[in-house]
C-alpha positions as CSV (number, residue, x, y, z in Angstrom):
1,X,-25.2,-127.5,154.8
2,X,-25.9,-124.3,153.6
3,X,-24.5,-124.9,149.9
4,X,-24.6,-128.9,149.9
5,X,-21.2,-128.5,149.0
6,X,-18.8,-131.6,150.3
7,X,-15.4,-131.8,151.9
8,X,-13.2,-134.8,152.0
9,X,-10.2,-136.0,153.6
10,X,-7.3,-136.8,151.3
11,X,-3.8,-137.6,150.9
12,X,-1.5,-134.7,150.0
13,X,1.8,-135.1,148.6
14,X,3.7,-131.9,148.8
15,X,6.2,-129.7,146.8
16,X,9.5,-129.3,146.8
17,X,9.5,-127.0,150.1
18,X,7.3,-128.7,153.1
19,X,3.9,-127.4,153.6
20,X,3.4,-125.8,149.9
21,X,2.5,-126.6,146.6
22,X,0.2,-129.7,147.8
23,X,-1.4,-131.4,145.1
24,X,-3.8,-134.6,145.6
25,X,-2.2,-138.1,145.6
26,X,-5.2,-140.0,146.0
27,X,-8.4,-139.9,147.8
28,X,-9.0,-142.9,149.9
29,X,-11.9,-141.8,151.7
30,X,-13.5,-142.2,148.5
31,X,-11.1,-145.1,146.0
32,X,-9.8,-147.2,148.8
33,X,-11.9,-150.1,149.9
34,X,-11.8,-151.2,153.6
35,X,-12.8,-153.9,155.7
36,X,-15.6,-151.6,158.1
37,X,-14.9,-154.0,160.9
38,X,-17.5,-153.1,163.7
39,X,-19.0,-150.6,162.6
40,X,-20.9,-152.9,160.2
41,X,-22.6,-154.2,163.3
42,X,-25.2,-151.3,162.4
43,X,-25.8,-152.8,159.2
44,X,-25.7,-156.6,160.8
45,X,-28.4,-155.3,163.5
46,X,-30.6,-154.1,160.6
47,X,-31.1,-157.3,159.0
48,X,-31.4,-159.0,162.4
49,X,-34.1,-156.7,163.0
50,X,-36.2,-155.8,159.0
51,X,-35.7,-159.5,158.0
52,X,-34.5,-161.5,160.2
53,X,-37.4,-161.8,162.9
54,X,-34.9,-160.7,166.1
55,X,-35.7,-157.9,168.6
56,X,-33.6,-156.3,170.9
57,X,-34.4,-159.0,173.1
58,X,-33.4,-161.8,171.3
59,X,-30.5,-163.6,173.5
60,X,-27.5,-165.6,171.9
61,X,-25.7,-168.2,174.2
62,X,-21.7,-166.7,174.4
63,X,-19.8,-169.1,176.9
64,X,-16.8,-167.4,176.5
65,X,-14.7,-164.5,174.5
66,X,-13.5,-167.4,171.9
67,X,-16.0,-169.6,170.6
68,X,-16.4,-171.4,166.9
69,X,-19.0,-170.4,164.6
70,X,-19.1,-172.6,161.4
71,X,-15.6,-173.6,160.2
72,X,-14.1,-170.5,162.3
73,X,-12.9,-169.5,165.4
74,X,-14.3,-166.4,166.4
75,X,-12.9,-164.2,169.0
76,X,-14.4,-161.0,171.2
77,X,-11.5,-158.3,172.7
78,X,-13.2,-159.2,175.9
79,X,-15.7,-161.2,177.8
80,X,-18.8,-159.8,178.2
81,X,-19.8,-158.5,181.6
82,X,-22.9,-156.2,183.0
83,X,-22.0,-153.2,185.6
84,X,-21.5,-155.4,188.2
85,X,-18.5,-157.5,186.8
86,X,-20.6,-160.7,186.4
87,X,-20.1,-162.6,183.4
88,X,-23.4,-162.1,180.7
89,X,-23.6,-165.3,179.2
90,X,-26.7,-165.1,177.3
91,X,-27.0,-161.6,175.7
92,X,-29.7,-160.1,173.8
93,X,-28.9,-158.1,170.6
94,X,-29.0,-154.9,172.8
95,X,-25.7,-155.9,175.0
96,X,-24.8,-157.4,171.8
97,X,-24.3,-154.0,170.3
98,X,-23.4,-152.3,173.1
99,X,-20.0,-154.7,173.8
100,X,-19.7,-155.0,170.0
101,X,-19.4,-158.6,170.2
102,X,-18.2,-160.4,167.1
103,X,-19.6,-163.5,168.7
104,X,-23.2,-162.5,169.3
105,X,-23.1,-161.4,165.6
106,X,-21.5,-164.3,163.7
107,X,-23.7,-166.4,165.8
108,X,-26.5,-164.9,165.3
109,X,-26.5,-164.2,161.8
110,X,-25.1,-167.6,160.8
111,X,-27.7,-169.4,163.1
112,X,-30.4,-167.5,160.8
113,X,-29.0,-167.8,157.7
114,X,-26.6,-170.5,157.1
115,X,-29.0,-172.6,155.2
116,X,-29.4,-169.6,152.6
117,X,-26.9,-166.7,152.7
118,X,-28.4,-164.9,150.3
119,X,-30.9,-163.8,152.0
120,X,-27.9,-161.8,154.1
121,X,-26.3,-160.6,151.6
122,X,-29.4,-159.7,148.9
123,X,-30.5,-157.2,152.4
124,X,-27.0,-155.6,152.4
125,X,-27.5,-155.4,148.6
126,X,-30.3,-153.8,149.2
127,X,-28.6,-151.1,151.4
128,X,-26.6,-149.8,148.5
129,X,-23.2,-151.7,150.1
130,X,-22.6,-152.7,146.1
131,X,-23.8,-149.4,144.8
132,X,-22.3,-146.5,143.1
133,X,-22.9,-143.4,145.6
134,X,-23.0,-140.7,142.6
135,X,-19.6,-139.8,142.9
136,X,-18.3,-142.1,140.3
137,X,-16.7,-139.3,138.2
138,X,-14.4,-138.3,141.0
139,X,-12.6,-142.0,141.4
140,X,-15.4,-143.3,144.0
141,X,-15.3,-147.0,144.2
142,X,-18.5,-149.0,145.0
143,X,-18.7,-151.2,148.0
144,X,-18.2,-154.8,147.8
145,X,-20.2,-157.6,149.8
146,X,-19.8,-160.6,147.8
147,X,-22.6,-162.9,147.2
148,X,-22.3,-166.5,147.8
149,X,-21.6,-167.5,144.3
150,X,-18.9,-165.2,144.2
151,X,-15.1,-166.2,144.1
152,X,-14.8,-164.1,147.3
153,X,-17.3,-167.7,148.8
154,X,-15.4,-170.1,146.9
155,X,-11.9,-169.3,147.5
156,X,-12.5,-168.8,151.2
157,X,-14.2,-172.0,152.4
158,X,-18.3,-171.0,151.5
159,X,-20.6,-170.5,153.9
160,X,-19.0,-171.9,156.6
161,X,-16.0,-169.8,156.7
162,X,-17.2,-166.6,155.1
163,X,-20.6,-165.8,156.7
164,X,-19.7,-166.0,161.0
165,X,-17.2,-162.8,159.5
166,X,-19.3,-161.1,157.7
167,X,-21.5,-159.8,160.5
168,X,-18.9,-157.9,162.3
169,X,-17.6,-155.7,159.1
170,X,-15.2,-158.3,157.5
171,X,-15.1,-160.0,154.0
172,X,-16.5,-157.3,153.1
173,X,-15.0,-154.2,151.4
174,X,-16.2,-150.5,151.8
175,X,-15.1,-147.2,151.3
176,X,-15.3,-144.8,153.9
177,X,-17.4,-141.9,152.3
């Protein structure tokens, strides 16, 4: 903090004797794309929230742990339940978060945007997901969340395939700096 200087994690390959003469292979935490998985739910819970007219209140109807959203079967690791083991059927984007449910998310997000996608993906535009971070000189790749009149849409089935698996961090392609 002190210098703003930065460390990163990065692949080593080593020398001809273990543990010496390391030199860099590649860094991935900042030239290797990824799919962010969950951890895009932040993002997701954003444009719920800035454009999308929900509140931490707002409640999406989950039946069960595997449920179809669009053309896709979406699944959760587990079915939601409050502290006192009883099933939470209708969630608000709160226990949404907090049990990281895919389904609340592709639901959600496809329920408000289906008819016009862009609207998703020009807000995680807008978040600098397809942006250069100012580390271009060092091999840093920019993020990719593909429009919908990208191949990405066209080659996997539109709207109806592509956006219920956006929401929960796939699709898309990051890298982790």
């Amino acid at each position: 903090v002190e210098t703003g200087n930065m460390l990163c994690m990065v692949n080593l390959s080593s020398g001809p004797v273990r543990g010496r003469n390391y030199t860099e292979a590649i860094n991935h935490a900042m030239r290797t794309r990824i799919t962010p998985g969950s951890t895009f739910k932040l993002a997701s819970t954003m444009a719920l929230l800035e454009i999308g007219g929900a509140t931490l209140n707002t409640r999406v109807p989950i039946a069960s742990a595997e449920e179809s959203v669009g053309s896709r079967t979406i699944r959760d690791a587990h079915t939601l339940r409050d502290d006192d083991g009883k099933q939470i059927t209708n969630p608000t984007l709160l226990e949404g978060f907090a049990h990281s449910s895919n389904i609340y998310y592709a639901k959600a997000i496809f329920d408000r945007w289906k008819e016009n996608p862009s609207i998703y993906t020009s807000y995680l535009d807008g978040l600098l997901f397809n942006s250069h971070i100012g580390l271009e000189e060092f091999g840093a790749k920019k993020g990719v969340v593909p429009p919908p009149d990208s191949k990405t849409w066209k080659r996997n089935g539109g709207k109806n395939w592509v956006l219920p698996q956006m929401p929960y961090g796939y699709i898309v392609e990051i890298p982790p700096i």
